[in-house]
N, C-alpha and C positions, 0 to 999 in steps of 0.2 A: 407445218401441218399439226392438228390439235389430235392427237393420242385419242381423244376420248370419240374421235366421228369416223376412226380409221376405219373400213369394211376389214372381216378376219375370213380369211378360208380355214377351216378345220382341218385340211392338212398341213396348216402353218402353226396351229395350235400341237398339231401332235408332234411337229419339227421341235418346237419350244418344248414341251414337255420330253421330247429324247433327251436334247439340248442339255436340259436342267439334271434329268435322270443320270445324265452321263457325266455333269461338272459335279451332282453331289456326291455319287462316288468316289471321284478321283479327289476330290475333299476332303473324303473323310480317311484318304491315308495320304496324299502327298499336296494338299495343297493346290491353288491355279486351274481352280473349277473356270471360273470366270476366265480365263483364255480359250475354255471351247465355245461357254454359252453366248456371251458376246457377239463376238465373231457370226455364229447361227443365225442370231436374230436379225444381225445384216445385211445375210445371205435373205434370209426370209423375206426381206424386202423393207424393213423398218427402217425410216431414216435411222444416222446412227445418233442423234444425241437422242432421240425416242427409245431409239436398241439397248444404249448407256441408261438412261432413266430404268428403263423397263427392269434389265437385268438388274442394278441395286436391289429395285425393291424384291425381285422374283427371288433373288439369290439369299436374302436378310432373312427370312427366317431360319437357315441354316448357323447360321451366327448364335443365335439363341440356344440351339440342338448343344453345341461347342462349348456356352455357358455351361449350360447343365452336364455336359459330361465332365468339364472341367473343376465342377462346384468345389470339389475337395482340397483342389490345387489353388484356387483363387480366395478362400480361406484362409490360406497359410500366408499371403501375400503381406506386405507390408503397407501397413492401411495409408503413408503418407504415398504410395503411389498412386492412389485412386484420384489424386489431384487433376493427373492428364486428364483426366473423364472430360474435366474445363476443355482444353485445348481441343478435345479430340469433338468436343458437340460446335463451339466456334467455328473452330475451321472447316467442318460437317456442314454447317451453314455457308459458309464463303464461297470454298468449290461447290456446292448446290447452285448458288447464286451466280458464281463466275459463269458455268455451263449455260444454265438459265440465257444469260445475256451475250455467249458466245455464238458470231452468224452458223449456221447449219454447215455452212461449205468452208466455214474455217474448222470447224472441230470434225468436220470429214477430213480433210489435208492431214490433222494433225492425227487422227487414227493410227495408220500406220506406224507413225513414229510413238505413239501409247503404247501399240502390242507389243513392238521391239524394244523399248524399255519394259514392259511388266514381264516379258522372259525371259531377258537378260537378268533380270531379279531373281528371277523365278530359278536360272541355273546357278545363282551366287548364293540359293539361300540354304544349301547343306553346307558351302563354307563358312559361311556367318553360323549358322550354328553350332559348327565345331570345334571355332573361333572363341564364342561365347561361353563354351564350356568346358577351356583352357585358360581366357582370360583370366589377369586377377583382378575381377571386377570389384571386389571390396575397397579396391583404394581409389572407386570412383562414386563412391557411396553420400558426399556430403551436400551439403545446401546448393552448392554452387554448382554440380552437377547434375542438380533437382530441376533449376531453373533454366539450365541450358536444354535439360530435356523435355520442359515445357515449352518451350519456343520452339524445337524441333518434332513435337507434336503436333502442334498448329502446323506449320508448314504440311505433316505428312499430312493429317485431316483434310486440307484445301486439296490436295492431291487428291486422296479417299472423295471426298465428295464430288470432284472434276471428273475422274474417272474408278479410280478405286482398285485395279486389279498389280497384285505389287504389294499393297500398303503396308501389308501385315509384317511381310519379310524387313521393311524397311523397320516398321516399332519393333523387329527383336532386335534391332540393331541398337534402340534409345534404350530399350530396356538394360543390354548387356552395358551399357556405355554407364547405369548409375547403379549399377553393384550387381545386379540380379545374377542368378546360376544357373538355375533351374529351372530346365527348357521347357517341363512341364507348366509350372509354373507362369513362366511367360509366354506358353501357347495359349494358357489362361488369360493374360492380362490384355493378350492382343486380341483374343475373339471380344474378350470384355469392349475394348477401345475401338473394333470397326462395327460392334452391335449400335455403339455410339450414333457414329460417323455417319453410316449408314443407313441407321434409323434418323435421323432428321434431315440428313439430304433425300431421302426417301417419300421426307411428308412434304419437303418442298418440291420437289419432282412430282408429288400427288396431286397438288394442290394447285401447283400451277400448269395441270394438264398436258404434261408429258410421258404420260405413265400409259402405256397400252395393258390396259385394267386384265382383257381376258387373257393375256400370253402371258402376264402376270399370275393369276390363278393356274393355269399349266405346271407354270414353271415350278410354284411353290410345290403341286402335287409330287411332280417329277423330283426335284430337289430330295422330296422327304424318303420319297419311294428309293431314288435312289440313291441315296445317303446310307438307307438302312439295308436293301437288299440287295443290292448291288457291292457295297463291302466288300464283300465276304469273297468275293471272286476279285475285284483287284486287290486285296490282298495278298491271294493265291500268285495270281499274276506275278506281285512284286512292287514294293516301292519304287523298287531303280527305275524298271523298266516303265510302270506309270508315267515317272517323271520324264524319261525319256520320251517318251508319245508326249505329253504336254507339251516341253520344247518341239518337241519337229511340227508340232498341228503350229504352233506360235509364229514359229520363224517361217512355217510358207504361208500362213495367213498375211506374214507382216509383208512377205518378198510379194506375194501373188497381188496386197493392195498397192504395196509401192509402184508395182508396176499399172498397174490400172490406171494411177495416179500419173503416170508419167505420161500414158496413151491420151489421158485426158488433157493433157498440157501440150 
């Protein structure tokens, strides 16, 4: 089905802008937006490699929000890291393209097993970062762990542009593996690396007519709106608990497809 002839009901549009209202906030303190908005667009009836398209590009301008609040911290970075950038637009093209040419009902099958990989991520990723800031990352600092973390960028990138949700937790993992400390720092380098990713599997999900244009405009609204107004109350709320609502909407999104999947077999 061509994204661009889809009929929209405008209560699907205000589902998508909740959707996006509600991943931008939980973004902008704990990460794993995209495990509610995803999932919604689904629900809302969008096949899911359309839902997958849709959300990158609805979710990407957040990424950019991230840059800019980051500016100071990506500054101080060390300028031979920006090399990934390579890796991270490459492989932004590959998964764009692997999806692209994935049948509809294989990349439904495989749903399921995405959300349950990207929250099993999603609950390993306060350990990795407290990991990485005990590590002694300095003794992993030289050429040769330069290069291994280029080829491990490529790979997360084809992931990032296939589906995306995950990715970020997996690059603080390259980051800390070639010296890095500084979690601010590399919350920097990773919004830097899925603005990439994201931004070109984006314009080939545009371009090749995958992109449901108006749930898109929603979402970005929704995203910004609640990115910035929405804060200030899960904050309140709490990171833990945040994260803990992320993991549970996750894991019965993943058990409740599994099973769908199974009724359907």
């Amino acid at each position: 089905m061509d994204a661009a002839i889809m009929t929209v009901d405008p209560l699907h549009l205000l589902g998508a802008f909740g959707a996006a209202f509600l991943a931008g906030a939980i973004n902008s303190v704990a990460g794993g937006g995209t495990l509610i908005s995803f999932p919604v667009l689904v629900a809302l009836g969008l096949p899911p490699v359309i839902a997958n398209a849709t959300n990158t590009v609805g979710i990407w301008p957040g990424t950019i929000g991230s840059i800019w609040g980051f500016r100071r911290e990506l500054e101080r970075v060390n300028r031979r890291l920006f090399w990934l950038l390579i890796p991270a637009v490459i492989g932004g093209v590959a998964g764009a393209c692997l999806l692209r040419r994935t049948p509809p009902e294989v990349f439904a099958a495989l749903v399921p097993w995405l959300i349950l990989f990207a929250t099993v991520l999603f609950i390993l990723q306060a350990p990795v970062q407290r990991m990485l800031r005990s590590v002694e990352a300095a003794k992993h600092a030289g050429a040769g762990w330069l290069a291994a973390a280029l080829v491990a960028q490529a790979g997360i990138a084809i992931y990032g542009g296939f589906f995306g949700a995950g990715m970020s937790i997996m690059a603080l993992s390259v980051l800390g593996m070639i010296g890095m400390t500084d979690i601010l720092e590399m919350n920097a380098m990773t919004s830097l690396l899925s603005c990439a990713t994201n931004g070109v599997a984006g314009i080939i999900f545009g371009v090749t007519g995958l992109v449901a244009w108006p749930y898109v405009a929603a979402m970005v609204l929704g995203a910004l709106v609640g990115g910035y107004g929405a804060a200030g109350v899960a904050r309140r709320i709490g990171k833990k608990n945040v994260r803990a609502f992320v993991i549970l909407v996750g894991i019965t999104i993943a058990a409740v497809l599994f099973r769908r999947l199974a009724v359907a077999h």
